[in-house]
DRENDOZA-409737 format. One record per atom (N, C-alpha, C, O, CB): x negated, y, z; residue in one letter; chain; residue number from 1. Coordinates in pm, 1 decimal, padded with zeros to 6 digits, m for minus. Atoms other than C-alpha are relative to their C-alpha. Last residue first. Glycine has a CB too. Example, Ala and Ser with C-alpha at 12.3 -4.5 7.8 and 13.67 -1.06 7.14 Angstrom:
<atoms>
ATOM       xx       yy       zz residuo cadena num
ATOM  00082.0 m00119.0 m00006.0       S      A   2
ATOM m01367.0 m00106.0  00714.0       S      A   2
ATOM  00077.0  00109.0  00073.0       S      A   2
ATOM  00026.1  00219.8  00089.9       S      A   2
ATOM m00041.4  00046.2 m00141.5       S      A   2
ATOM m00089.0 m00119.0  00000.0       A      A   1
ATOM m01230.0 m00450.0  00780.0       A      A   1
ATOM m00090.0  00120.0  00000.0       A      A   1
ATOM m00193.6  00118.1  00066.5       A      A   1
ATOM  00099.2  00002.7  00124.6       A      A   1
</atoms>
This chain:
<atoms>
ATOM       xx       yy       zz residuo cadena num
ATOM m00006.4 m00116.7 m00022.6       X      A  88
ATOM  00058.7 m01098.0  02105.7       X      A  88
ATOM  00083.7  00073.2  00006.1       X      A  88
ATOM  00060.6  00191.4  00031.9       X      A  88
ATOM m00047.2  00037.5 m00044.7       X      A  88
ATOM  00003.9 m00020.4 m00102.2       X      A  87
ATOM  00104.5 m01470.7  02214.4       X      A  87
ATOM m00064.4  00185.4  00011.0       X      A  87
ATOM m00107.4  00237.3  00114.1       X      A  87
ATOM m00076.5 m00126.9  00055.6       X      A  87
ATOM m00122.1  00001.6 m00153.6       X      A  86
ATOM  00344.9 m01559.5  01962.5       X      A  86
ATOM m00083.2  00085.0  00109.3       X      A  86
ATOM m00018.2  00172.3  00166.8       X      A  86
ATOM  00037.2 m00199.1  00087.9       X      A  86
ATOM m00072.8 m00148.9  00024.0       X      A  85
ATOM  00066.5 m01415.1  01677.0       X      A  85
ATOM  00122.6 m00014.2  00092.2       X      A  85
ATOM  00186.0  00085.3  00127.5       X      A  85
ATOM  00053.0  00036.0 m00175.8       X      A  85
ATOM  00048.4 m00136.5 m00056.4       X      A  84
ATOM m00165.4 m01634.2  01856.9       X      A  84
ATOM  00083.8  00121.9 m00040.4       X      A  84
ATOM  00086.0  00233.3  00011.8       X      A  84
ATOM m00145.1  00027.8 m00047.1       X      A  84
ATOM  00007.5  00008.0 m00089.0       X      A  83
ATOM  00022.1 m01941.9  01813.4       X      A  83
ATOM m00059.1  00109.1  00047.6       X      A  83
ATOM m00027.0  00145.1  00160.9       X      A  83
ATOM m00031.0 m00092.0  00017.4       X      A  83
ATOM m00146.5 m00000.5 m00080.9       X      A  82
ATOM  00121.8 m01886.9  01476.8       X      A  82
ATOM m00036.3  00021.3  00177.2       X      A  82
ATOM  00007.6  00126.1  00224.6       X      A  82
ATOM  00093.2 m00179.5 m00031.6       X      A  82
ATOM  00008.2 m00107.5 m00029.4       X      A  81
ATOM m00257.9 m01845.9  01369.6       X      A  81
ATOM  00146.3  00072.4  00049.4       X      A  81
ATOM  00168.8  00185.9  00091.3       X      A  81
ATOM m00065.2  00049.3 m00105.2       X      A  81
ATOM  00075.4 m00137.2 m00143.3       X      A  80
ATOM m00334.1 m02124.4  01574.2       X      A  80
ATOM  00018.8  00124.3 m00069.9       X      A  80
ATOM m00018.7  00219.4 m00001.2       X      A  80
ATOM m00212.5 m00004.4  00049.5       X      A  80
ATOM m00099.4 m00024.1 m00135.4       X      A  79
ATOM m00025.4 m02307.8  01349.2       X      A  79
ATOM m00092.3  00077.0  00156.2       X      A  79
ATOM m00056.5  00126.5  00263.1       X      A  79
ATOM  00067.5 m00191.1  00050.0       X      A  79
ATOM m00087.2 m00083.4 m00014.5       X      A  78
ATOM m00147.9 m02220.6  01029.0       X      A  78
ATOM  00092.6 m00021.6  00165.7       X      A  78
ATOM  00184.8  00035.7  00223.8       X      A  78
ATOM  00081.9 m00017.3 m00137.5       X      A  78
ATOM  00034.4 m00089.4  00032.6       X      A  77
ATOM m00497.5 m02365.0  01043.8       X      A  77
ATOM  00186.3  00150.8  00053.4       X      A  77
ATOM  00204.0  00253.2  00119.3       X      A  77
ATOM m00064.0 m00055.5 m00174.7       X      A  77
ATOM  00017.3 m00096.1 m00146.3       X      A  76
ATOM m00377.7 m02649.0  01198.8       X      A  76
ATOM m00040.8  00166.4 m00011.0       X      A  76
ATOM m00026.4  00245.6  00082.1       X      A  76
ATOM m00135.6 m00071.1  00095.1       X      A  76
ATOM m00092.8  00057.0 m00082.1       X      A  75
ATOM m00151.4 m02693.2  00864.3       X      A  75
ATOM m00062.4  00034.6  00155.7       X      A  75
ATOM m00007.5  00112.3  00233.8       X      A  75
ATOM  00018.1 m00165.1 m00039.6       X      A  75
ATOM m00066.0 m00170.4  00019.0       X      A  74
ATOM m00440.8 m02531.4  00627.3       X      A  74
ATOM  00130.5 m00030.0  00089.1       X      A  74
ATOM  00188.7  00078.5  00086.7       X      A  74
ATOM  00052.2  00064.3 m00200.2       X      A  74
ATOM  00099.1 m00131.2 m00062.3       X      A  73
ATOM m00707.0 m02815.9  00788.1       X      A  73
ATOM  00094.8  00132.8 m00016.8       X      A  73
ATOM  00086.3  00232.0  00055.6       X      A  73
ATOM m00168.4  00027.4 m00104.8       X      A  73
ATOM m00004.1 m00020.2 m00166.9       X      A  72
ATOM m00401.1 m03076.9  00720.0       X      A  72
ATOM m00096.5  00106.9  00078.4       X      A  72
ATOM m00069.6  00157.2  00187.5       X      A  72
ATOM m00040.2 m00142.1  00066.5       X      A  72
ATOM m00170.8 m00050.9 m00031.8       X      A  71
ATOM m00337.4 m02961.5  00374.8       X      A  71
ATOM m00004.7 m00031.1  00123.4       X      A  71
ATOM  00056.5  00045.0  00198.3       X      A  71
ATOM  00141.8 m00078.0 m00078.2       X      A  71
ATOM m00004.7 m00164.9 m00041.1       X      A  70
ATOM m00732.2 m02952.3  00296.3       X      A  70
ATOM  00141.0  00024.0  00040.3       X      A  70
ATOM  00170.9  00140.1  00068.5       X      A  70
ATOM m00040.5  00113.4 m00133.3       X      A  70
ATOM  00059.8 m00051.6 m00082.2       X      A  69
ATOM m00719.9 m03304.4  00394.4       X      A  69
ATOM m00031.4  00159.4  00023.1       X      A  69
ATOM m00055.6  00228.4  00122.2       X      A  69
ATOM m00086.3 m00063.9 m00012.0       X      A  69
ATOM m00053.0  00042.4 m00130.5       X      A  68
ATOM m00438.7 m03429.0  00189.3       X      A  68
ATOM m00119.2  00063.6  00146.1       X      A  68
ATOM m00073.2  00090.1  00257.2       X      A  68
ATOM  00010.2 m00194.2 m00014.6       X      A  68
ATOM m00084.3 m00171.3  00006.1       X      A  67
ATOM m00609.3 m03215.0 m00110.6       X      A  67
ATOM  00102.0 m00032.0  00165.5       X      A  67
ATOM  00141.9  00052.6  00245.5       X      A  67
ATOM  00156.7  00029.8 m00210.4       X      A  67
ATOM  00081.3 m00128.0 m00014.3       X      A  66
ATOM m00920.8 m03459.3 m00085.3       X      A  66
ATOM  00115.1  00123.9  00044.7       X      A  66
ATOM  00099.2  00225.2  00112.7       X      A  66
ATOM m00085.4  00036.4 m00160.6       X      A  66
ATOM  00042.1  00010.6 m00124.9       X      A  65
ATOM m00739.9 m03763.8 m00038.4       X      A  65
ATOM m00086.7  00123.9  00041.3       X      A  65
ATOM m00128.5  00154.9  00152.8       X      A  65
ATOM m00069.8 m00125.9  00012.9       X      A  65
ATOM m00080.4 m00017.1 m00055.4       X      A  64
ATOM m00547.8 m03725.3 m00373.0       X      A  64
ATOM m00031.2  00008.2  00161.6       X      A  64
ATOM  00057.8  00048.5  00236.5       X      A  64
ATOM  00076.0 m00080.6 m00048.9       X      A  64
ATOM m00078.1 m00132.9  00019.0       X      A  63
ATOM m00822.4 m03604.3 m00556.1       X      A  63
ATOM  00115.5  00019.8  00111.8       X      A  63
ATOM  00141.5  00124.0  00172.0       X      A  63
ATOM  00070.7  00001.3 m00151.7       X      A  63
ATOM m00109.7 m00058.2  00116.1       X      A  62
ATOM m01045.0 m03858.1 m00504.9       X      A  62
ATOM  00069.3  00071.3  00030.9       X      A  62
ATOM  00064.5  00101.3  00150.2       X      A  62
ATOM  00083.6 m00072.2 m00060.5       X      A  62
ATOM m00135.9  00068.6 m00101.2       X      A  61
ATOM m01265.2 m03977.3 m00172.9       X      A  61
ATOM  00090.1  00024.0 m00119.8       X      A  61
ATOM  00193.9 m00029.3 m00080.3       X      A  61
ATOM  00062.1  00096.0  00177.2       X      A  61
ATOM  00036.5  00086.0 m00083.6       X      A  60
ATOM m01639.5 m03958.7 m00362.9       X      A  60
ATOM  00146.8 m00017.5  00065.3       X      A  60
ATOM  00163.5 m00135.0  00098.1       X      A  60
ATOM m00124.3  00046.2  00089.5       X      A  60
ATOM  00029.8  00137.8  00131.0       X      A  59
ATOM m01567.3 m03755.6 m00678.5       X      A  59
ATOM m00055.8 m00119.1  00102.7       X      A  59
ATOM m00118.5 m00212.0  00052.0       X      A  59
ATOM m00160.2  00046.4 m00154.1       X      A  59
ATOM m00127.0  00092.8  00095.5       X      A  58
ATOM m01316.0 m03577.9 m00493.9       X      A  58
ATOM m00073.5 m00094.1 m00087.4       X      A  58
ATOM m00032.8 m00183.8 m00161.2       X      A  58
ATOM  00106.9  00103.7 m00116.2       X      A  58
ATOM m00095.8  00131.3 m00040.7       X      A  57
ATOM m01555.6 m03529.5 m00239.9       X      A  57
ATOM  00064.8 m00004.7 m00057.5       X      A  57
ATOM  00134.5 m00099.0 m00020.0       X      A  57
ATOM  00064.6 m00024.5  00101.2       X      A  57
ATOM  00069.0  00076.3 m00067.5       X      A  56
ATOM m01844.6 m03345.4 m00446.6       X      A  56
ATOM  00134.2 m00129.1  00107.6       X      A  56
ATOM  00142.5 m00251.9  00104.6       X      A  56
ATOM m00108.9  00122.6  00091.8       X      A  56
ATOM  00027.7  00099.0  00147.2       X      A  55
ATOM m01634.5 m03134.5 m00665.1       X      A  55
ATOM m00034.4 m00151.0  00088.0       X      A  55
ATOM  00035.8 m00252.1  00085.6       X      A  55
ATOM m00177.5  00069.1 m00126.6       X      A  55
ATOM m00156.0  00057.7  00087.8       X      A  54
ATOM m01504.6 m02968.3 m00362.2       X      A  54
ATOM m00008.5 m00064.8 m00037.5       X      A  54
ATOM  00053.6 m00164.7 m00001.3       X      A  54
ATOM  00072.6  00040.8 m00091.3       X      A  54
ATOM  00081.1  00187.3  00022.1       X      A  53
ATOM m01883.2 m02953.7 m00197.4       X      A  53
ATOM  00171.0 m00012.8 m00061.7       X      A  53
ATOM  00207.7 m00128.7 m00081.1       X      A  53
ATOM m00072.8 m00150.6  00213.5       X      A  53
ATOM m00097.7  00041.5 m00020.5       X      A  52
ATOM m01867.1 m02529.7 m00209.7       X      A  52
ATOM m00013.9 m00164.5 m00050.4       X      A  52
ATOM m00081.9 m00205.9 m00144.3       X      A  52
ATOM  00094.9  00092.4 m00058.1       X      A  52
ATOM  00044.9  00102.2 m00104.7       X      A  51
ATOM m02219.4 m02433.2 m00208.2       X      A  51
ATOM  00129.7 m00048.5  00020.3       X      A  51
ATOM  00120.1 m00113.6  00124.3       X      A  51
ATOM m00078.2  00052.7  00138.3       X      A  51
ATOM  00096.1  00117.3  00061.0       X      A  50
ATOM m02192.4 m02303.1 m00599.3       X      A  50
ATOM m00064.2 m00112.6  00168.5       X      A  50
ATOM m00139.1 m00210.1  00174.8       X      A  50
ATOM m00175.1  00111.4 m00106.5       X      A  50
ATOM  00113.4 m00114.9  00020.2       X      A  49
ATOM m01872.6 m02061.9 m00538.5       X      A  49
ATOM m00119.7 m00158.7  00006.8       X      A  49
ATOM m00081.4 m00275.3  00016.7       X      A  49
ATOM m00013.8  00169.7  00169.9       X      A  49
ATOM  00010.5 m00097.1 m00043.4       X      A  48
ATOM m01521.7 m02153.2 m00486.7       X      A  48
ATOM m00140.1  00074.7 m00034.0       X      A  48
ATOM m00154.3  00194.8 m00056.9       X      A  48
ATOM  00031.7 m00022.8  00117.8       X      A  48
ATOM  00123.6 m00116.3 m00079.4       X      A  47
ATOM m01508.1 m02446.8 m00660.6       X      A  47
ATOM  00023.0  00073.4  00011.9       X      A  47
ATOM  00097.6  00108.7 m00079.3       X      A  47
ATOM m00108.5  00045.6 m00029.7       X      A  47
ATOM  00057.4 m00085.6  00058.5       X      A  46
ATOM m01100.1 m02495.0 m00783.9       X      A  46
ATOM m00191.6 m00018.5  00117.5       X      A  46
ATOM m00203.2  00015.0  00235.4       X      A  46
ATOM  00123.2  00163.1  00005.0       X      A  46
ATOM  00182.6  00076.2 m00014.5       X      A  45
ATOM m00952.4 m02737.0 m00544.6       X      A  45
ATOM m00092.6  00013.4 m00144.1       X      A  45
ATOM m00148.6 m00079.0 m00203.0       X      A  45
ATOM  00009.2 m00211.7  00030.9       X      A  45
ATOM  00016.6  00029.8 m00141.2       X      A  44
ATOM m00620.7 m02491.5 m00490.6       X      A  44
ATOM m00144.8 m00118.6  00027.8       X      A  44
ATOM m00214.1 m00132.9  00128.5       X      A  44
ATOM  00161.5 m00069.3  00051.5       X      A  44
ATOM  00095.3 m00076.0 m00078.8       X      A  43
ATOM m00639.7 m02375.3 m00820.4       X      A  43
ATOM m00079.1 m00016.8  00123.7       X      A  43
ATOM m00193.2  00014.6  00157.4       X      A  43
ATOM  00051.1  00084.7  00022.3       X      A  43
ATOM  00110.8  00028.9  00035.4       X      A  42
ATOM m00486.7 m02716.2 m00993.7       X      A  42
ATOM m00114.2  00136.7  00028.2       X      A  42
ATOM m00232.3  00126.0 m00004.9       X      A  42
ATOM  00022.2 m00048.6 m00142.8       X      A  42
ATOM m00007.5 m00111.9  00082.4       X      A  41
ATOM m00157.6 m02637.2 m00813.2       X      A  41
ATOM m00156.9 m00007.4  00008.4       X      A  41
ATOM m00222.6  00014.5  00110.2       X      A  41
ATOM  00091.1  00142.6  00050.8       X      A  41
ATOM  00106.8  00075.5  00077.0       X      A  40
ATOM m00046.1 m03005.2 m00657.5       X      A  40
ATOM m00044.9  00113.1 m00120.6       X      A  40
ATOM m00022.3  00087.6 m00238.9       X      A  40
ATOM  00067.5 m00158.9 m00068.8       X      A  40
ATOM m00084.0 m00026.3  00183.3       X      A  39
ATOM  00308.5 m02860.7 m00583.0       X      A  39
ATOM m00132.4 m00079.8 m00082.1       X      A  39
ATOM m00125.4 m00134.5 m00192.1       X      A  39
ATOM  00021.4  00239.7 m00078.5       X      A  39
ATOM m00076.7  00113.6  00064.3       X      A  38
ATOM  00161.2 m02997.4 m00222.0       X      A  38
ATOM  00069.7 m00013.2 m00129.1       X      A  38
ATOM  00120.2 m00114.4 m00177.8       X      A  38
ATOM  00086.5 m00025.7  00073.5       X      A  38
ATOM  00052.0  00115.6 m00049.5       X      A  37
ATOM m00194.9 m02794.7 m00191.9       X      A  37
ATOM  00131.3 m00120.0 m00070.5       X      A  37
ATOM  00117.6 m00198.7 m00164.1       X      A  37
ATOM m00018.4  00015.8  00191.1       X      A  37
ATOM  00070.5  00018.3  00138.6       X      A  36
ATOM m00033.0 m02488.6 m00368.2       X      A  36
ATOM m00038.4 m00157.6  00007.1       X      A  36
ATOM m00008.5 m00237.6 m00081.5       X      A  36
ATOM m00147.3  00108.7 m00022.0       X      A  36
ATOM m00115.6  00058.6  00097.9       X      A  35
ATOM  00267.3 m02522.0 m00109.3       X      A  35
ATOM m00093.0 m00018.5 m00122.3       X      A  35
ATOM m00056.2 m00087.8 m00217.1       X      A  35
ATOM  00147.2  00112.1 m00033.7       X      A  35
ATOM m00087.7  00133.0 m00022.2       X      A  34
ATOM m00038.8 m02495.2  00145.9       X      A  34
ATOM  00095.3 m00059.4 m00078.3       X      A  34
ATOM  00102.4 m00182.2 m00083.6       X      A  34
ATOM  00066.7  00008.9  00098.4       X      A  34
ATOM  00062.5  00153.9  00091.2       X      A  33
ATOM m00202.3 m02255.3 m00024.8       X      A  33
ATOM  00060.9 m00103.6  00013.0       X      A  33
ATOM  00098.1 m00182.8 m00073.7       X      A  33
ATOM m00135.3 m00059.0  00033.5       X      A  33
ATOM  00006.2  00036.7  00157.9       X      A  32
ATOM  00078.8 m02038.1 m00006.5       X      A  32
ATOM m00119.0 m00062.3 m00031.0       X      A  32
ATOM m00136.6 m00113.4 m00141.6       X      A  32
ATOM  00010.0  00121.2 m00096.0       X      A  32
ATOM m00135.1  00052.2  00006.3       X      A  31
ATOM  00166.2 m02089.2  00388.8       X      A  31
ATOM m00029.6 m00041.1 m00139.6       X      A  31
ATOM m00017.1 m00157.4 m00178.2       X      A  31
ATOM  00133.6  00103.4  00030.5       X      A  31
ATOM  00051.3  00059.0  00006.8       X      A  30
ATOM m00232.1 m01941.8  00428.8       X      A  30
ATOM  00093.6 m00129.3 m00057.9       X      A  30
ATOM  00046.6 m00231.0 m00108.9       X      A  30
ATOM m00065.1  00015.3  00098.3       X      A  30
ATOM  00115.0  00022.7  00103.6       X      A  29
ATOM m00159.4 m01663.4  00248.0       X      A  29
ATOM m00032.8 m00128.6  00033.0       X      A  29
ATOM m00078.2 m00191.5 m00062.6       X      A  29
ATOM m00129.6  00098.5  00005.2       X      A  29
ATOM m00049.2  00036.2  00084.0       X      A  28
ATOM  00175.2 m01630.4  00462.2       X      A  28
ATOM m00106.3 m00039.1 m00149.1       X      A  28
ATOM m00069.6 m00082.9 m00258.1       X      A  28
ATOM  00097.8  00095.3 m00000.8       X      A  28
ATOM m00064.2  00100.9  00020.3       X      A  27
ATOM  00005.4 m01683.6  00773.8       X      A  27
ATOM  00067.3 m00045.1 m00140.0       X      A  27
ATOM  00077.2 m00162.5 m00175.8       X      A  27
ATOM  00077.0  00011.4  00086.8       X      A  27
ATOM  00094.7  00077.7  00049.0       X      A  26
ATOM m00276.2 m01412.3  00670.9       X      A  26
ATOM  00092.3 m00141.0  00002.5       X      A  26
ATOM  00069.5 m00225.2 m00084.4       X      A  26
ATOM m00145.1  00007.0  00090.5       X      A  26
ATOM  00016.1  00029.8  00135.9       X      A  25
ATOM  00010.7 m01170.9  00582.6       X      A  25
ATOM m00111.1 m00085.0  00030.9       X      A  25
ATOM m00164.9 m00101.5 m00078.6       X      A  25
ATOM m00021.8  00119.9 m00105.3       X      A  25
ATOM m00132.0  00072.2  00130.1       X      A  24
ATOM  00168.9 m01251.9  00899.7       X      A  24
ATOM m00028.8  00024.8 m00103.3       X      A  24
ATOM  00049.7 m00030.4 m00180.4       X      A  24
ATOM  00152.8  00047.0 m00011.2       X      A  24
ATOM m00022.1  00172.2  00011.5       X      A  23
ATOM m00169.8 m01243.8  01101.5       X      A  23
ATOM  00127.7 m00028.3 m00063.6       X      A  23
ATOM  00152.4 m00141.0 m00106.4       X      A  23
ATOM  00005.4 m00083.0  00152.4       X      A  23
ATOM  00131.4  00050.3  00056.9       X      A  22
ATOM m00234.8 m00879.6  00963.8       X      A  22
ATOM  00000.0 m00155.0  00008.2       X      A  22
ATOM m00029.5 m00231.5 m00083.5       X      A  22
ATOM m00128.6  00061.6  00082.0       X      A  22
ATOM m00047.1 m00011.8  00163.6       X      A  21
ATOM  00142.7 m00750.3  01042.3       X      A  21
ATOM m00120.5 m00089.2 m00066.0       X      A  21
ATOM m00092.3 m00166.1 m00157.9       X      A  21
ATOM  00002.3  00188.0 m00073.4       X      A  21
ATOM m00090.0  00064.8  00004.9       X      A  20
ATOM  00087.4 m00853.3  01431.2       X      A  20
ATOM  00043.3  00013.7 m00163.0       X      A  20
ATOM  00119.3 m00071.9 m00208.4       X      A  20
ATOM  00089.6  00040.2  00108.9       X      A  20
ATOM  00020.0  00165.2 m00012.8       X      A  19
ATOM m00248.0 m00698.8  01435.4       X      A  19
ATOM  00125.1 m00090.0 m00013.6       X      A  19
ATOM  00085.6 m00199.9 m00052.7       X      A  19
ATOM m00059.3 m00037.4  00145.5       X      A  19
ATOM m00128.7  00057.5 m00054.7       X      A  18
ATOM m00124.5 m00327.9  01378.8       X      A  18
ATOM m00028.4 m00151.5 m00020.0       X      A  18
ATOM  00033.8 m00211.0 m00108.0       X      A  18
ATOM  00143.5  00055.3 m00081.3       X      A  18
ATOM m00018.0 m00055.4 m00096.5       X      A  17
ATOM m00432.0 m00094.3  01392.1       X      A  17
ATOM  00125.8 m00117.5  00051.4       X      A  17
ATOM  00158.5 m00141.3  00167.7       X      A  17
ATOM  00024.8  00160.3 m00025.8       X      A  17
ATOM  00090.1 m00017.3 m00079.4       X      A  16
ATOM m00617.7 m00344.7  01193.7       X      A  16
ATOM  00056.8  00037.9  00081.3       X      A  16
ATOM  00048.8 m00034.2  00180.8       X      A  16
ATOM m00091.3  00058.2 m00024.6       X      A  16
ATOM m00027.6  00150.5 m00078.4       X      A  15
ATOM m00370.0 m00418.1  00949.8       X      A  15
ATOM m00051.3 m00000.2  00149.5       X      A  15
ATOM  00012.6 m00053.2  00240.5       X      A  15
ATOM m00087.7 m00132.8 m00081.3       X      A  15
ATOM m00159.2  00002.5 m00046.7       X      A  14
ATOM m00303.4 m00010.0  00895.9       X      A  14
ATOM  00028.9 m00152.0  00066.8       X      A  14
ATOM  00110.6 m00182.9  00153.5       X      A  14
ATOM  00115.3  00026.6 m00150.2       X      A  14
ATOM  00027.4 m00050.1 m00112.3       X      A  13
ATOM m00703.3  00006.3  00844.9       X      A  13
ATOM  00165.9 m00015.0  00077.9       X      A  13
ATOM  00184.1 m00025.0  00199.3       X      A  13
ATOM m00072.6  00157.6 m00024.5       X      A  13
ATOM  00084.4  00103.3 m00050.9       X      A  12
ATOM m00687.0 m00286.4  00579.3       X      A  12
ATOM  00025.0  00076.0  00173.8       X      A  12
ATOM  00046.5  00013.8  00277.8       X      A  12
ATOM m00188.4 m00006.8 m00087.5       X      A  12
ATOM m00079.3  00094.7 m00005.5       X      A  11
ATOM m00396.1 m00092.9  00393.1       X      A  11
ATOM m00086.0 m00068.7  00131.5       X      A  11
ATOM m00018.0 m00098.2  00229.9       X      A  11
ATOM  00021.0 m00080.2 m00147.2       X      A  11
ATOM m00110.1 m00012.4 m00042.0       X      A  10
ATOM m00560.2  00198.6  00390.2       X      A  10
ATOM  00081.2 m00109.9  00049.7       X      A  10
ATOM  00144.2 m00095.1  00154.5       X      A  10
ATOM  00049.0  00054.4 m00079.4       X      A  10
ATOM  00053.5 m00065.5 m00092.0       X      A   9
ATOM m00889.8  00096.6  00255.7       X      A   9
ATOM  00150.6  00049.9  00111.8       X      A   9
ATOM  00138.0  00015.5  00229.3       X      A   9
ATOM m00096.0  00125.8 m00081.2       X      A   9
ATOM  00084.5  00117.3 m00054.6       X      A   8
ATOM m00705.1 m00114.6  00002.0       X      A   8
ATOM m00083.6  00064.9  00146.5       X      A   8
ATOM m00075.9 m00011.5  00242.7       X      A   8
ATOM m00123.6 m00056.3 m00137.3       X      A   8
ATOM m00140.3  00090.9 m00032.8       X      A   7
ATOM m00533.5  00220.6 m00129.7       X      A   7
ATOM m00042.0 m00123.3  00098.7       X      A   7
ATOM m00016.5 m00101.0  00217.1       X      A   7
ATOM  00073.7 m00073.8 m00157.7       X      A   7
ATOM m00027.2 m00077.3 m00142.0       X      A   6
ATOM m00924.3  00435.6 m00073.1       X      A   6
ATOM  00187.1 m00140.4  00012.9       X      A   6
ATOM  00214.0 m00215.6  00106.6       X      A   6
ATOM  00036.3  00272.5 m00032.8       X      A   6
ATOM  00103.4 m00010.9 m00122.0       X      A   5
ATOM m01089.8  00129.5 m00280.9       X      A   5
ATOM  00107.0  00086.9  00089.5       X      A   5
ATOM  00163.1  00027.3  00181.4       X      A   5
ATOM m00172.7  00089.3 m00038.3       X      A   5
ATOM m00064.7  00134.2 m00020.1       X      A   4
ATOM m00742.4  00121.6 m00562.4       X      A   4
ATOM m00097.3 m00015.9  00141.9       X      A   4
ATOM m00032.1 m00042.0  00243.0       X      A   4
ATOM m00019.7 m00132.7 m00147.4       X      A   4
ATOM m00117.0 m00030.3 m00012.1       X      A   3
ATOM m00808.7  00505.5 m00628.1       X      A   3
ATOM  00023.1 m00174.8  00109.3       X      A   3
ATOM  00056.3 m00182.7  00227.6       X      A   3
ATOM  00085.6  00038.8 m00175.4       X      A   3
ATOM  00010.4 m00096.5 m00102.9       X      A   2
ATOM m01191.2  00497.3 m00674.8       X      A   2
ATOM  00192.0 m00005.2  00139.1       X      A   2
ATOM  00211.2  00004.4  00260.3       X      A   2
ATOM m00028.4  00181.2 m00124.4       X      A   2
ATOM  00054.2  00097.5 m00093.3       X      A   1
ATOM m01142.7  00220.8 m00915.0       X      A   1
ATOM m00002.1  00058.0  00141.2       X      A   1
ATOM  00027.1 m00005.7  00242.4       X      A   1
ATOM m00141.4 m00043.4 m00042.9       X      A   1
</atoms>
């Protein structure tokens, strides 16, 4: 466990020093919900944890209006973090 903490520890400090690698693995994390969002990949509106309201609007807007909205929040989402990784 010891081993995988200092690896991960490494990795985090190497994003850190080099910001332009850190927003392309967060673009591409955010790229793969997004294809999760449209393949329709039954993780992607998973609860997250017990204040997460997921459950809560799909059983008030449904499923399909629910994942259309997290695909436009991960859509601006991915283009300020485009826009900042142009402007470093």
């Amino acid at each position: 466990m010891e081993q995988i903490n200092a690896f991960f520890g490494r990795v985090f400090d190497y994003l850190r020093d080099n910001p332009k690698y850190g927003l392309f693995v967060a673009m591409a994390l955010v790229a793969l919900y997004l294809l999760g969002l449209i393949l329709n990949w039954k993780w992607t509106l998973l609860p997250s944890s017990s204040s997460d309201f997921t459950q809560m609007w799909i059983e008030i807007f449904g499923e399909k209006a629910v994942r259309f909205g997290k695909g436009v929040i991960a859509v601006l989402l991915l283009v300020c973090l485009l826009y900042i990784y142009i402007k470093l």
